[in-house]
C-alpha positions in Angstrom: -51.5 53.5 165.6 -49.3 51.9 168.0 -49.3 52.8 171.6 -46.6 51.4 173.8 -45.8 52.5 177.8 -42.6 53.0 178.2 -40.8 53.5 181.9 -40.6 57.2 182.6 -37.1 57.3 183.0 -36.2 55.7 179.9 -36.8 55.9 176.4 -37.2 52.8 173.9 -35.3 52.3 171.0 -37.0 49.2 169.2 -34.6 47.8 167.1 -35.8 45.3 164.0 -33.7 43.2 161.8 -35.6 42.4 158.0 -32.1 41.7 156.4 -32.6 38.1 155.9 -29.9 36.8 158.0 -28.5 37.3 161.3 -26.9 41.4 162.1 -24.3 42.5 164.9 -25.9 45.4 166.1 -23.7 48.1 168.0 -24.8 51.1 169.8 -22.7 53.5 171.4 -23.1 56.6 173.5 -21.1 59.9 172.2 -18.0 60.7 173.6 -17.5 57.1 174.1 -14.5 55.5 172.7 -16.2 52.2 171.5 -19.9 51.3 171.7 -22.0 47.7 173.0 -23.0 45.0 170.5 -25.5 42.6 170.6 -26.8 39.8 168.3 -30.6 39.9 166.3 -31.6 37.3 164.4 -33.5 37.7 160.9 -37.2 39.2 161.8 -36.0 39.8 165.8 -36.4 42.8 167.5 -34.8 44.1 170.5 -35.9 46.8 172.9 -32.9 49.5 174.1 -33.7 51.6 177.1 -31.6 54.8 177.2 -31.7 57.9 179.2 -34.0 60.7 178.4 -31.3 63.0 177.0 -29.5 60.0 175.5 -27.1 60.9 172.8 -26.4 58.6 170.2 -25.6 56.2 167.3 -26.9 53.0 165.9 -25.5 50.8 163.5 -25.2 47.0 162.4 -23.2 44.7 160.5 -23.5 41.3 158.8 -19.6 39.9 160.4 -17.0 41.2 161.8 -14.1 40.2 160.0 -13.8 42.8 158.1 -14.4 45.7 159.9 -15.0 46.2 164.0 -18.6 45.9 165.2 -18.3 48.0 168.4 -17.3 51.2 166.2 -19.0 53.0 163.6 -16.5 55.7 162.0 -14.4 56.9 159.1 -12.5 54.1 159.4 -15.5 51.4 160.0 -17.9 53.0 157.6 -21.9 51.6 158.4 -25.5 53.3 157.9 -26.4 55.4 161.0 -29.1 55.9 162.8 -28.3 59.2 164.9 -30.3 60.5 168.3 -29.9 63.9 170.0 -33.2 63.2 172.7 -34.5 65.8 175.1 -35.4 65.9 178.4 -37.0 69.3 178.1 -40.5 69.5 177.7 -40.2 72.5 176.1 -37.9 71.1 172.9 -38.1 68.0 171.3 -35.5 65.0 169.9 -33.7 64.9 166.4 -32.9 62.0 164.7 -31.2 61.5 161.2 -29.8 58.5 158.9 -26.5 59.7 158.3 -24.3 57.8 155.5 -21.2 60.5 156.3 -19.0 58.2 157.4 -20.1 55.5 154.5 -23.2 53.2 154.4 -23.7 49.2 154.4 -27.3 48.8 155.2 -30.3 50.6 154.5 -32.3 52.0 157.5 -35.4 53.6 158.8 -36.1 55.7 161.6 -39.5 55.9 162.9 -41.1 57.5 165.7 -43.7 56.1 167.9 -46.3 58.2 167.8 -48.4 58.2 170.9 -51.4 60.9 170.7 -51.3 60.8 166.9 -51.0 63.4 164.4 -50.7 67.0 165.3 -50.8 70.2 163.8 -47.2 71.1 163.6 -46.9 67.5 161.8 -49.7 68.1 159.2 -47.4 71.5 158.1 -43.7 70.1 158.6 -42.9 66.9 157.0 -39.5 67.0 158.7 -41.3 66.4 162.3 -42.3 63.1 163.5 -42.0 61.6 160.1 -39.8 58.5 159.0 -36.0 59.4 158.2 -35.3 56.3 155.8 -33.0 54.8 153.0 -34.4 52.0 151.9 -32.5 51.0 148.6 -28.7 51.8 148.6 -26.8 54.5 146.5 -24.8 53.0 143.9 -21.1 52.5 146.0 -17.8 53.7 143.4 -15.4 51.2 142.9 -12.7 53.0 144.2 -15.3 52.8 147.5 -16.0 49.6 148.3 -15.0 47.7 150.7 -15.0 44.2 150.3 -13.9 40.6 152.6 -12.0 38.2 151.1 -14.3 36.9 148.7 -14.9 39.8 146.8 -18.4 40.5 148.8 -19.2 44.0 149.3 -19.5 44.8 153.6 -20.0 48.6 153.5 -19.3 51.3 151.2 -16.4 54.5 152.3 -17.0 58.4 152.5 -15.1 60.4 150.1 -13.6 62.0 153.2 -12.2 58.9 154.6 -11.2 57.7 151.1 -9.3 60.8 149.6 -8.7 63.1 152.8 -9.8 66.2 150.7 -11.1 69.5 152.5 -13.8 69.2 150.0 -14.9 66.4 150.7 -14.6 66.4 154.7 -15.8 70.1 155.3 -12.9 71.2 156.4 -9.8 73.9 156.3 -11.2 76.4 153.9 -14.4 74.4 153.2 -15.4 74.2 157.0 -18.4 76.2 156.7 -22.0 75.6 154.9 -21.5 77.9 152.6 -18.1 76.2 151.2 -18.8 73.1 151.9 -21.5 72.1 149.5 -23.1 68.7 147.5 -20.5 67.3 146.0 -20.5 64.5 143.5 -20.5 61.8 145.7 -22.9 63.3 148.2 -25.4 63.3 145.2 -25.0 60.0 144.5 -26.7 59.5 148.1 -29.1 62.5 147.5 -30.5 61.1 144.4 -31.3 57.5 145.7 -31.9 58.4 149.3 -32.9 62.4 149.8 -33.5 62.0 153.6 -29.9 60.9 154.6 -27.0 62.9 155.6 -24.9 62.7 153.0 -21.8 65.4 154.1 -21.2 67.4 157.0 -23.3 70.3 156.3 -26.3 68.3 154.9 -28.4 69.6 158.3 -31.6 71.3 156.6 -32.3 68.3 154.4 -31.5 65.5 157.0 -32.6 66.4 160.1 -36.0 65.2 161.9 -37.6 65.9 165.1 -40.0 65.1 167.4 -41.1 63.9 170.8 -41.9 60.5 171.9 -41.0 57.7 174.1 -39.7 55.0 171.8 -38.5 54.9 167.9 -37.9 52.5 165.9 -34.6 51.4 163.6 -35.3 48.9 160.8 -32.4 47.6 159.2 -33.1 46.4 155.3 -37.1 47.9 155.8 -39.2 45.8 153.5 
């Protein structure tokens, strides 16, 4: 069990890199137009304070020539690591690895569990467990995108590809019980069952808990 202290105004996001060569990592604060990057070498780890109630994405790429590094969107597709933390004692922080937007790296969320394993852990394997996708879903063709050797750098949604309400949950799909698993979102299901995979993929994607730090492994051996 690892037990760290963190400062009681902050939370800790440790971020590790086990990809085998060096990452851009961004990180960026919702509602912000563009997030922070910084570099971590292969088997380096960096510590992120944020705010208690910090709301959140974290992401990382290989270069940045093909797509930016200090945006993680539709239109920049990367793996996600995604933090709603809470300030109030009497509620507790979600965390999810969401490939909605696309995927490039696999990822794990862990929390840091402090006073070890509770009750409500022992009967929910959704709270203060890892949220992780460890080998990536096969990427369609019609996809990819690729620099210009031909090298795969992350893999589109079907919503930023094609545009379809289907697909992006929206006009007369914009509701959970319209907007459903679709083909592609399977191919993410089957190979990785804890990520978000489409809009409305909450009740198989979403983790909780309450600590003080969590940790983001990109590539997880």
């Amino acid at each position: 069990m690892v037990v760290l202290t963190a400062p009681t105004d902050k939370k800790q996001m440790i971020i590790s890199n086990q990809c085998g060569k060096t990452l851009q990592v961004g990180y960026q604060t919702n509602d912000d137009p563009r997030g922070l990057t910084f570099e971590l070498n292969h088997n380096g780890s960096y510590t992120l304070p944020v705010s208690l109630s910090w709301a959140g994405r974290i992401w990382a790429r290989e270069s940045c020539d093909v797509l930016a590094c200090d945006i993680a969107s539709a239109e920049n597709p990367a793996s996600l690591a995604e933090f709603k933390l809470n300030n109030n004692n009497d509620d507790i922080d979600y965390y999810d690895v969401s490939f909605v937007d696309g995927f490039n790296l696999p990822v794990r969320i862990e929390p840091v569990i402090i006073h070890g394993i509770d009750q409500i852990v022992q009967l929910d394997t959704k709270h203060c467990r890892r949220s992780e996708c460890t080998s990536l879903p096969t990427c369609h063709v019609d996809l990819q995108e690729v620099d210009d050797l031909g090298n795969f750098v992350a893999c589109n949604s079907a919503c930023s590809r094609y545009g379809d309400d289907e697909y992006c949950c929206t006009g007369e799909f914009n509701s959970a019980e319209k907007c459903t698993l679709n083909h592609y979102a399977k191919t993410i299901k089957d190979i990785c069952p804890d990520s978000y995979s489409y809009a409305f993929d909450d009740a198989t994607s979403v983790y909780g808990c309450k600590a003080n730090s969590y940790k983001i492994v990109f590539c997880p051996q």
